[in-house]
BAMAR-45229 format. One record per atom (N, C-alpha, C): residue in three letters; x, y, z. Coordinates in pm, whole numbers, plus 50000, padded with zeros to 5 digits. Example, Ala and Ser with C-alpha at 12.3 -4.5 7.8 and 13.67 -1.06 7.14 Angstrom:
2
REC rest    px    py    pz
REC  ala 51319 49431 50780
REC  ala 51230 49550 50780
REC  ala 51320 49670 50780
REC  ser 51285 49775 50708
REC  ser 51367 49894 50714
REC  ser 51290 50003 50787
// end
This chain:
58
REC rest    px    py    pz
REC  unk 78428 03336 13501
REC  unk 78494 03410 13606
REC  unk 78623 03338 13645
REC  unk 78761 03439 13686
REC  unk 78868 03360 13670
REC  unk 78864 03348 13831
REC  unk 78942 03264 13903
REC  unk 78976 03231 14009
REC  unk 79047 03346 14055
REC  unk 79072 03410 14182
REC  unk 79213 03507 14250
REC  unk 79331 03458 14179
REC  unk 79405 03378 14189
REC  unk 79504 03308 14184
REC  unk 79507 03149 14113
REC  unk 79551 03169 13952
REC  unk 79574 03093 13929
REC  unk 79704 03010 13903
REC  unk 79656 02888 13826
REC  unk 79816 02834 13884
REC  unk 79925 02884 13827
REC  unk 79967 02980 13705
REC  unk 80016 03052 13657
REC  unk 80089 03160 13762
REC  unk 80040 03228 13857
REC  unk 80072 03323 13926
REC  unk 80101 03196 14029
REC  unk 80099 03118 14070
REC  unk 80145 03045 14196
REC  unk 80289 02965 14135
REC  unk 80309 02937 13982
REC  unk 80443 02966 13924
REC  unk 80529 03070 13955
REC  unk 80477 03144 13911
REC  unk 80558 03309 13886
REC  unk 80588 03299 14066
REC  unk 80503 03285 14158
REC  unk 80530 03317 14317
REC  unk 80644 03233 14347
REC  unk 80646 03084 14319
REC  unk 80744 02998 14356
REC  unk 80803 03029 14310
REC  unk 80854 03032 14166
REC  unk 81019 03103 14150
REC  unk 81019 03208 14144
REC  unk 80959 03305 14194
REC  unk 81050 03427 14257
REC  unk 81116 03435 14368
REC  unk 81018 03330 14476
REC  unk 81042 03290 14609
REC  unk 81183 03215 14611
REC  unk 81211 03125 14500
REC  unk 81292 03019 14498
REC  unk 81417 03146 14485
REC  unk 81420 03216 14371
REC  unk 81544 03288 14315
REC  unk 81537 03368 14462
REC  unk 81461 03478 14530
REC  unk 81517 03539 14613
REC  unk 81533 03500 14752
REC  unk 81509 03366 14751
REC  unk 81592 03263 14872
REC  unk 81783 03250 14823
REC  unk 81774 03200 14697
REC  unk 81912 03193 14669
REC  unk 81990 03364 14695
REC  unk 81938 03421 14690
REC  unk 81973 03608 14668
REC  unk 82004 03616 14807
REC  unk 81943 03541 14893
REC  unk 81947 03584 15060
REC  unk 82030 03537 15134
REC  unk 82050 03386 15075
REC  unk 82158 03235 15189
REC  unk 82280 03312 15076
REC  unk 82311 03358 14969
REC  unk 82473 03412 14941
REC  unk 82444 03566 14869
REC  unk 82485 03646 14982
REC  unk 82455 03802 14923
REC  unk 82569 03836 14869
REC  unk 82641 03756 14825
REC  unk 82812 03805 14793
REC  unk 82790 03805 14638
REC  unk 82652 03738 14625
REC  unk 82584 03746 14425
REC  unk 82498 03873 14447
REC  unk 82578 03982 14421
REC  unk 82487 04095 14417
REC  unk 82388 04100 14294
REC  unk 82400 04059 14258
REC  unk 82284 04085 14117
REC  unk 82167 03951 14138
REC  unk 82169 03902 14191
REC  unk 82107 03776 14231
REC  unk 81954 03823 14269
REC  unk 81885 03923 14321
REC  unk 81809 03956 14324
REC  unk 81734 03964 14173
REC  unk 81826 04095 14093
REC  unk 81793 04134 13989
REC  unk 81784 04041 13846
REC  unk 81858 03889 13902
REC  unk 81838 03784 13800
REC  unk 81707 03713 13819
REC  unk 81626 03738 13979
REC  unk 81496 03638 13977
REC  unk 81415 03787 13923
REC  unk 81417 03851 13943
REC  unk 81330 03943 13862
REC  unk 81309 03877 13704
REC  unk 81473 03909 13658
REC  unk 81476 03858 13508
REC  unk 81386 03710 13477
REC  unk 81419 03606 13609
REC  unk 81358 03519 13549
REC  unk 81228 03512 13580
REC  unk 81144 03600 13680
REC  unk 80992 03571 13653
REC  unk 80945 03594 13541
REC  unk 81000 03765 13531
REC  unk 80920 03820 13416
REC  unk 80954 03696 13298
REC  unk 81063 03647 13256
REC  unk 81093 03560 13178
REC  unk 80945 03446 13139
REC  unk 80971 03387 13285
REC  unk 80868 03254 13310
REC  unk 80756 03327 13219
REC  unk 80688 03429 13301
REC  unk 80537 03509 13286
REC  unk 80558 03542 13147
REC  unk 80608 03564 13038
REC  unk 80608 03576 12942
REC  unk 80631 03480 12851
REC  unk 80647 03337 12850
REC  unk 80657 03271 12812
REC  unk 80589 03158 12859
REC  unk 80506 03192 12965
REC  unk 80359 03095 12989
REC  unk 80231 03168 12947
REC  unk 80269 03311 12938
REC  unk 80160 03382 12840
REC  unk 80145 03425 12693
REC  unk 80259 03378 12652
REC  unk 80271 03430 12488
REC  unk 80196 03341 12413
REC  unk 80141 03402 12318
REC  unk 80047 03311 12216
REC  unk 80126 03294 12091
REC  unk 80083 03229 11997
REC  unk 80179 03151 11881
REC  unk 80209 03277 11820
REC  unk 80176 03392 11829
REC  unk 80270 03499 11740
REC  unk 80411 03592 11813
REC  unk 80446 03512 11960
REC  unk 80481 03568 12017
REC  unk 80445 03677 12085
REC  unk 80349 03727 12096
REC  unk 80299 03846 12182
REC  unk 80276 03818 12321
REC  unk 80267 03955 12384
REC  unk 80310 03911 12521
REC  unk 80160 03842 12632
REC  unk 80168 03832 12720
REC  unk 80024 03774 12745
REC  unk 79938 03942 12783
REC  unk 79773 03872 12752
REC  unk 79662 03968 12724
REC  unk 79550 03950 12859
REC  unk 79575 04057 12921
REC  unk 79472 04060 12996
REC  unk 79325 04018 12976
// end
């Protein structure tokens, strides 16, 4: 049985948190939102991919 929250998703939380803090203290980076998007999904796919590259498996 997996835990609620593992430390994987408490990654993905901190830097999303981190990127849309930076998005908030300078809104004059309009895309700044839409780059921590880019980089969770990023993170989350590359702490879930297995050696053939596929994406992570429920």
């Amino acid at each position: 049985m997996k835990a609620p929250l593992d430390l994987r998703v408490l990654v993905l939380l901190l830097v999303g948190a981190c990127a849309g803090y930076i998005a908030y203290r300078h809104p004059d980076v309009g895309v700044a939102l839409l780059v921590a998007v880019g980089v969770v999904t990023l993170v989350y796919l590359l702490m879930g991919s297995d050696e053939n590259g596929d994406p992570p498996a429920r």
